[in-house]
N, CA, C and O atoms as CSV, one atom per row, in Angstrom:
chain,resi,resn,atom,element,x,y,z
A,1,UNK,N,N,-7.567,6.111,21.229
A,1,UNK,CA,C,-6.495,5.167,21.455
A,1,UNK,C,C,-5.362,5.451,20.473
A,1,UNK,O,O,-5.608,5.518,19.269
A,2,UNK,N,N,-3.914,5.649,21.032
A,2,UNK,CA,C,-3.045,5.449,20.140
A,2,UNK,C,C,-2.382,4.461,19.728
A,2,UNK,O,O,-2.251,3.425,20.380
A,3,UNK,N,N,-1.795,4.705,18.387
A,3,UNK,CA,C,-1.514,3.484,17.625
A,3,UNK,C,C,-0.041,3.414,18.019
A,3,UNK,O,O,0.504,4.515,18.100
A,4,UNK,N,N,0.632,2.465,18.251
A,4,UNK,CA,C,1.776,1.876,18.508
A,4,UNK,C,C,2.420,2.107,17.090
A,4,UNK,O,O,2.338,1.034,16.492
A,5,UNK,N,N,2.880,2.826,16.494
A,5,UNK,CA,C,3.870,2.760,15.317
A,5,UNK,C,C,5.009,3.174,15.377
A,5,UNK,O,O,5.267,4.109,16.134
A,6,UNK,N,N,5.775,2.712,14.762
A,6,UNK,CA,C,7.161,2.667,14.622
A,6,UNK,C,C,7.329,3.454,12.771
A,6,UNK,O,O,7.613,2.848,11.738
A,7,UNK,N,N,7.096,4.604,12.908
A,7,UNK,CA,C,7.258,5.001,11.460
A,7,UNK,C,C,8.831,4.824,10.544
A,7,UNK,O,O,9.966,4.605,10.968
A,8,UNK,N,N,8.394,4.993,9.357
A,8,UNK,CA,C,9.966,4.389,8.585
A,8,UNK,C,C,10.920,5.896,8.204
A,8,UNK,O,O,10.625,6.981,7.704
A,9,UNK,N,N,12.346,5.199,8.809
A,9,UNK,CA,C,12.847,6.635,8.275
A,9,UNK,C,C,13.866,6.705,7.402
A,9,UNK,O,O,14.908,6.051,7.356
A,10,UNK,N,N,13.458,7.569,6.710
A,10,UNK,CA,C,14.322,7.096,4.900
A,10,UNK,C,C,16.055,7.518,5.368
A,10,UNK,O,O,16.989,7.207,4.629
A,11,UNK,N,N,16.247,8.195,6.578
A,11,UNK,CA,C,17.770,8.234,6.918
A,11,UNK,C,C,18.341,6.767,7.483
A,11,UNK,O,O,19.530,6.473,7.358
A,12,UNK,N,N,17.398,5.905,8.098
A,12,UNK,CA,C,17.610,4.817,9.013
A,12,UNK,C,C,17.105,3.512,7.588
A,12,UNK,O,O,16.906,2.452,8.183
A,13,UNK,N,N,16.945,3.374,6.550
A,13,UNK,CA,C,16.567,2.212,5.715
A,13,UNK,C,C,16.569,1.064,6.827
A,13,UNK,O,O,15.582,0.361,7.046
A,14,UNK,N,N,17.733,0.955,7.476
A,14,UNK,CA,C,17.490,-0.377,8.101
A,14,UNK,C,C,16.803,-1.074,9.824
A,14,UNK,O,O,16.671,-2.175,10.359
A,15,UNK,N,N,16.529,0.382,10.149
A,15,UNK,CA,C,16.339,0.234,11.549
A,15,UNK,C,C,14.555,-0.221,11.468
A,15,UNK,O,O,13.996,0.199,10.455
A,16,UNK,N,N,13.873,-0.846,12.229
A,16,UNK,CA,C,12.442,-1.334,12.410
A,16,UNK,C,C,11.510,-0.381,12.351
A,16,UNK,O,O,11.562,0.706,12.926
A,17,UNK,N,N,10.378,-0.908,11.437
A,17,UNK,CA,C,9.275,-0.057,11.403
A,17,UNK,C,C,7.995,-1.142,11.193
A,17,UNK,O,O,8.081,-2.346,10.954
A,18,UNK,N,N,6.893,-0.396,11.345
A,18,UNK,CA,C,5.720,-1.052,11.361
A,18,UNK,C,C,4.763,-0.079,10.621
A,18,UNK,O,O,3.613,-0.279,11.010
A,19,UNK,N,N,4.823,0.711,9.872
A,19,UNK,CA,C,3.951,1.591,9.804
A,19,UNK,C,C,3.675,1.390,7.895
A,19,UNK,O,O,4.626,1.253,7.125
A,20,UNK,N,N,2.791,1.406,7.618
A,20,UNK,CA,C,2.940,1.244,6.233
A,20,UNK,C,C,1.191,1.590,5.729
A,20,UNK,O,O,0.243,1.271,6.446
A,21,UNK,N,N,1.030,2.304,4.345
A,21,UNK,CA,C,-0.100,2.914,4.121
A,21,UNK,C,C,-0.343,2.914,2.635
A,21,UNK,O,O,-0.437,3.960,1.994
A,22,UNK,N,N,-0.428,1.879,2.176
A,22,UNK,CA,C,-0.633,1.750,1.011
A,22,UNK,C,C,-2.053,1.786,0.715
A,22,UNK,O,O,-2.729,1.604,1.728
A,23,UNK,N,N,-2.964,2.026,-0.728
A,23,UNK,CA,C,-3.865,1.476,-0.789
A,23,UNK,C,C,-3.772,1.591,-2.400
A,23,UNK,O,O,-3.258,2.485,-3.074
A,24,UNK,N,N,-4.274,0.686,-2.710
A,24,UNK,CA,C,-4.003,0.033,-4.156
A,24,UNK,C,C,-5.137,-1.281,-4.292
A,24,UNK,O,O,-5.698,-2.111,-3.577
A,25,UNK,N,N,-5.077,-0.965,-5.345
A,25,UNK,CA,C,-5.761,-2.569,-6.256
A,25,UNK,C,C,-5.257,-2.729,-7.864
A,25,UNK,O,O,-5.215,-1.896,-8.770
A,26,UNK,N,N,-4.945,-3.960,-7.830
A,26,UNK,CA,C,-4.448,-4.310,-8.932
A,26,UNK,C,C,-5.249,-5.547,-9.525
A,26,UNK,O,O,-4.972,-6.612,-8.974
A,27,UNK,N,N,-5.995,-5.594,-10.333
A,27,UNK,CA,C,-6.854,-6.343,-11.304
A,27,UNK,C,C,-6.546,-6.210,-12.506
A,27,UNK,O,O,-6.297,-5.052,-12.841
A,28,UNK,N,N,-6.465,-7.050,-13.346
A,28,UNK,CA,C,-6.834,-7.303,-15.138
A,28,UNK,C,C,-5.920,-5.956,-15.123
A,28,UNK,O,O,-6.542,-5.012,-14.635
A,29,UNK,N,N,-4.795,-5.681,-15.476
A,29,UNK,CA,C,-4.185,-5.448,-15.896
A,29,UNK,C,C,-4.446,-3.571,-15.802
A,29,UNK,O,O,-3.936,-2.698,-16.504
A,30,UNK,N,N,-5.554,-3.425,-14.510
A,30,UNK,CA,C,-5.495,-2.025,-13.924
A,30,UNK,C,C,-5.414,-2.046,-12.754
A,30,UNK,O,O,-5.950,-2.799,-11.942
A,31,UNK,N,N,-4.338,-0.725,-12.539
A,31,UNK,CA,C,-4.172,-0.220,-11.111
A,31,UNK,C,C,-5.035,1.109,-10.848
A,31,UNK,O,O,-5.031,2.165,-11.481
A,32,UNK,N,N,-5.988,0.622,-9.397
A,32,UNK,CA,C,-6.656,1.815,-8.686
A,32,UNK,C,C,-5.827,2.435,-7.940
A,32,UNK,O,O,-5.110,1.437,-7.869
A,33,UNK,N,N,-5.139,3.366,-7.166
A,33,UNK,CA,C,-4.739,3.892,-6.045
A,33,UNK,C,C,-5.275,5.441,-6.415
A,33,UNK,O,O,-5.881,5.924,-7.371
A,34,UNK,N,N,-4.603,6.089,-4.852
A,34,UNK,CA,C,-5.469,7.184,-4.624
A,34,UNK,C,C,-5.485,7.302,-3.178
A,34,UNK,O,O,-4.792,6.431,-2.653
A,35,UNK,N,N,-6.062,8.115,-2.342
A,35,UNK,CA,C,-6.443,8.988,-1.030
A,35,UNK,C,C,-7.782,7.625,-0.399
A,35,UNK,O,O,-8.059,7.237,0.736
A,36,UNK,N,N,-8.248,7.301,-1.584
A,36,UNK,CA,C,-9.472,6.268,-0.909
A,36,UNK,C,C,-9.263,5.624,-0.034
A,36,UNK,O,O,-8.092,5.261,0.074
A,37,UNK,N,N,-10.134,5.207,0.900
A,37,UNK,CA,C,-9.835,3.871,1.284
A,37,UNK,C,C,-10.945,2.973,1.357
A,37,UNK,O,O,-11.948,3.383,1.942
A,38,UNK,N,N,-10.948,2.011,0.950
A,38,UNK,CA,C,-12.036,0.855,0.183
A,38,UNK,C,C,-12.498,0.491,1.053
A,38,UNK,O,O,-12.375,-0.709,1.298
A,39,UNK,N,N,-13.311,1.400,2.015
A,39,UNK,CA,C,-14.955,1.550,2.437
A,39,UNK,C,C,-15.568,2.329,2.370
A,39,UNK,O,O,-15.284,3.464,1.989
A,40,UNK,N,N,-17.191,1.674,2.941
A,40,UNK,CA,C,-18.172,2.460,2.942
A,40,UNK,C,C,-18.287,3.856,3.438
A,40,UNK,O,O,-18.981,4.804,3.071
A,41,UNK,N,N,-17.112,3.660,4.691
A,41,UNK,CA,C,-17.115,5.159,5.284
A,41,UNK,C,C,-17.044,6.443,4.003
A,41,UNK,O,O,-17.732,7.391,3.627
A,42,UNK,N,N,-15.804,5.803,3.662
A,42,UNK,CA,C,-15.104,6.900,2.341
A,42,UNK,C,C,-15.733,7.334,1.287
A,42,UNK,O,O,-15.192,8.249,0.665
A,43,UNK,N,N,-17.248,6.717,0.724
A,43,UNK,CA,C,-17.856,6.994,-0.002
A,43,UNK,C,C,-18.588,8.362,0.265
A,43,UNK,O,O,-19.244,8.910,-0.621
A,44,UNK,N,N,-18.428,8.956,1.691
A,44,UNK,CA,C,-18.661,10.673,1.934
A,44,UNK,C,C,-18.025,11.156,1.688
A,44,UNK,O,O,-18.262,12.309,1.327
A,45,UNK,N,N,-16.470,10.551,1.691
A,45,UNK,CA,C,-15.555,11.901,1.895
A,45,UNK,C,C,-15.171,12.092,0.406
A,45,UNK,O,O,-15.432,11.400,-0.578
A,46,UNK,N,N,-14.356,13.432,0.564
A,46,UNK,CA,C,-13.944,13.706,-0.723
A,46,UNK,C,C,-12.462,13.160,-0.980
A,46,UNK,O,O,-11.676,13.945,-0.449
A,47,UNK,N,N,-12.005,12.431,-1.406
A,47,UNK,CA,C,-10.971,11.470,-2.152
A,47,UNK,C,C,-10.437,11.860,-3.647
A,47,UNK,O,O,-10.929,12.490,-4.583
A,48,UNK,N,N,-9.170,11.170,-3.421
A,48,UNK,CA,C,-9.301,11.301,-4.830
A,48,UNK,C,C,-8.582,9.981,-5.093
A,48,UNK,O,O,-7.935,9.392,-4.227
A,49,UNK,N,N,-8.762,9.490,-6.544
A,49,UNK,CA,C,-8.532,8.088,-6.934
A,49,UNK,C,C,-7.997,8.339,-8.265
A,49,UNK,O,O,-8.489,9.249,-8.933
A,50,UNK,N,N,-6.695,7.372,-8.889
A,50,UNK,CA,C,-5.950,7.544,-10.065
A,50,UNK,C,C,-6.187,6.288,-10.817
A,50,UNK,O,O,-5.422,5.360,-10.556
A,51,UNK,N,N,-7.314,6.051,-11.897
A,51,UNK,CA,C,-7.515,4.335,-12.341
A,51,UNK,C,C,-6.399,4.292,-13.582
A,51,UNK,O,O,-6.619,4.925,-14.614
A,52,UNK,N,N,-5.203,3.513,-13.411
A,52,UNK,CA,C,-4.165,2.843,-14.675
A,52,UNK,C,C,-4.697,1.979,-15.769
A,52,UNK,O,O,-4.802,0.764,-15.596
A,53,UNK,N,N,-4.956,2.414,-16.618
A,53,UNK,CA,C,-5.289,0.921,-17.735
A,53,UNK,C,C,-3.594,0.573,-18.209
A,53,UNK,O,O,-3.095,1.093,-19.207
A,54,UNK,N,N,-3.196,0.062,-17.729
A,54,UNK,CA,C,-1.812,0.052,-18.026
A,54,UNK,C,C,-0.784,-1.379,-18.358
A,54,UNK,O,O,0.292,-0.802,-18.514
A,55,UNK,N,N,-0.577,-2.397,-18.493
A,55,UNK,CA,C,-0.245,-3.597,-18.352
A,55,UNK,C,C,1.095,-3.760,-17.921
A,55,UNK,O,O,1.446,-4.749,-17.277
A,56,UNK,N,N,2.114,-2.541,-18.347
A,56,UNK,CA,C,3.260,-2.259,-17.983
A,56,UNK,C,C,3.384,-2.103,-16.698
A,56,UNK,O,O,4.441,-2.502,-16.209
A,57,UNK,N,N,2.430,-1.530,-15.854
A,57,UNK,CA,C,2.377,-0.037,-14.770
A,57,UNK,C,C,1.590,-1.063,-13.983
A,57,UNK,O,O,1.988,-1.146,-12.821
A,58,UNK,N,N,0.827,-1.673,-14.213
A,58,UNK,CA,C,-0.255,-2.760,-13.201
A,58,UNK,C,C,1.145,-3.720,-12.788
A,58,UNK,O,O,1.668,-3.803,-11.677
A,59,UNK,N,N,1.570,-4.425,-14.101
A,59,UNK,CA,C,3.299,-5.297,-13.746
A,59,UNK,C,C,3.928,-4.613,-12.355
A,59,UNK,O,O,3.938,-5.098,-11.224
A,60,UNK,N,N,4.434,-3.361,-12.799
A,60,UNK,CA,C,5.626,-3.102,-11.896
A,60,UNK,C,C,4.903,-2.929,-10.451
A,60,UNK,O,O,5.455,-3.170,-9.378
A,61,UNK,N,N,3.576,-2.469,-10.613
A,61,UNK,CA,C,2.663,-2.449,-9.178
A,61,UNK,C,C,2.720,-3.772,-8.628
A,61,UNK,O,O,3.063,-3.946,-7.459
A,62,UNK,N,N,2.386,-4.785,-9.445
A,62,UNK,CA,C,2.685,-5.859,-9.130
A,62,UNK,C,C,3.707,-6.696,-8.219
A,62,UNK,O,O,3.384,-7.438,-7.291
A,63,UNK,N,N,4.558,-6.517,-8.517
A,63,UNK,CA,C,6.198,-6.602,-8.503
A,63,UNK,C,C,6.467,-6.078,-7.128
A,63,UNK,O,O,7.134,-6.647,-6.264
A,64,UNK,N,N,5.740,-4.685,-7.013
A,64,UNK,CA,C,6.016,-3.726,-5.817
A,64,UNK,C,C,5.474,-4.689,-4.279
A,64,UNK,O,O,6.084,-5.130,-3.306
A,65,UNK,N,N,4.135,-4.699,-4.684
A,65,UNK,CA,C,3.386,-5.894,-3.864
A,65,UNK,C,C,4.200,-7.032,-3.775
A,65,UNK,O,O,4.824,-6.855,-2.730
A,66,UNK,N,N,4.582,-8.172,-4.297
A,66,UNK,CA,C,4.987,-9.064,-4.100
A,66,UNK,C,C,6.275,-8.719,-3.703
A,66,UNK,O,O,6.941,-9.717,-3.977
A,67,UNK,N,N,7.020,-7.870,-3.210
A,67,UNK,CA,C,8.511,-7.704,-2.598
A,67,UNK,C,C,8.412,-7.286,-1.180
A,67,UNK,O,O,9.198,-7.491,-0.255
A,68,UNK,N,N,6.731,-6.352,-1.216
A,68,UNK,CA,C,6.557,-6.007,-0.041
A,68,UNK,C,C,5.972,-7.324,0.752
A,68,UNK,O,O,6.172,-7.406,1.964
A,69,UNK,N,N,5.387,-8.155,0.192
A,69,UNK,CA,C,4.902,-9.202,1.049
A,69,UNK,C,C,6.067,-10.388,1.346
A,69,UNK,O,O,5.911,-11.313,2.144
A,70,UNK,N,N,7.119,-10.182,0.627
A,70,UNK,CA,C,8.640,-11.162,0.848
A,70,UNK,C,C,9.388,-10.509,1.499
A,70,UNK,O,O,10.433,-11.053,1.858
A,71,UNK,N,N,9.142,-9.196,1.863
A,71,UNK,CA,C,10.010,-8.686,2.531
A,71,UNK,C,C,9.320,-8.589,4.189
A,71,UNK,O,O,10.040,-8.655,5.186
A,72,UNK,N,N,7.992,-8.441,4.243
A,72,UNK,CA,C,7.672,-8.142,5.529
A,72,UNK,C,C,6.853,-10.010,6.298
A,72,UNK,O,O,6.451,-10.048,7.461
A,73,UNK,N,N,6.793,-11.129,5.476
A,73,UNK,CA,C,6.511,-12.144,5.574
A,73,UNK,C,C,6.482,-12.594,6.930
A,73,UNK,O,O,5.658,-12.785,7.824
A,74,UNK,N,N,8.550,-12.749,6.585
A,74,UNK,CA,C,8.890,-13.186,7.839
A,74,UNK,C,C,8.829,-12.769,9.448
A,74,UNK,O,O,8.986,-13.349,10.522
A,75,UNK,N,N,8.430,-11.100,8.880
A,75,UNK,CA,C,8.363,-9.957,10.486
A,75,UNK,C,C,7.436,-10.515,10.720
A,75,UNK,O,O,7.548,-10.976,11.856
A,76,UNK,N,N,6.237,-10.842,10.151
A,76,UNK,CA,C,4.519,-11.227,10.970
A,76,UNK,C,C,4.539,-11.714,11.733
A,76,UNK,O,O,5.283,-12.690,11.629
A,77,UNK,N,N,3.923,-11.583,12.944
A,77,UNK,CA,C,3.563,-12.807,14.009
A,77,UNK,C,C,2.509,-13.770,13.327
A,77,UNK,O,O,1.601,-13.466,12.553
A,78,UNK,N,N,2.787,-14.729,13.705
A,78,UNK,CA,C,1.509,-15.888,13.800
A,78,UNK,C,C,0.785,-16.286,14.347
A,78,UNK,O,O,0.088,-17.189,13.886
């Protein structure tokens, strides 16, 4: 089955997209990201993962998240 996406294009900033691929975790003042993706499947594959002990760097991850969720809020259906 294909996926209906609307990928983002850094010439178009403003035209509609749906496509987005983050994977991250941000806890206590560390950021996980990386190739993973936080399942069981992925525990075969070969990945790779970057752990931040950072408080600065977890912040601005932070920050990143909460703009992306104020920015795409209002697009959601309900």
């Amino acid at each position: 089955m294909r996926k209906n996406s609307i990928p983002y294009d850094r010439n178009r900033p403003h035209d509609p997209h749906n496509f987005m691929h983050n994977k991250l975790i941000i806890a206590d003042e560390v950021v996980v990201t990386g190739s993973f993706n936080f399942s069981n499947h992925a525990m075969g594959n070969a990945e790779n993962v970057l752990l931040m002990q950072d408080e600065g760097i977890a912040s601005k991850y932070e920050d990143y998240v909460r703009q992306l969720m104020t920015r795409y809020k209002a697009r959601t259906p309900t």
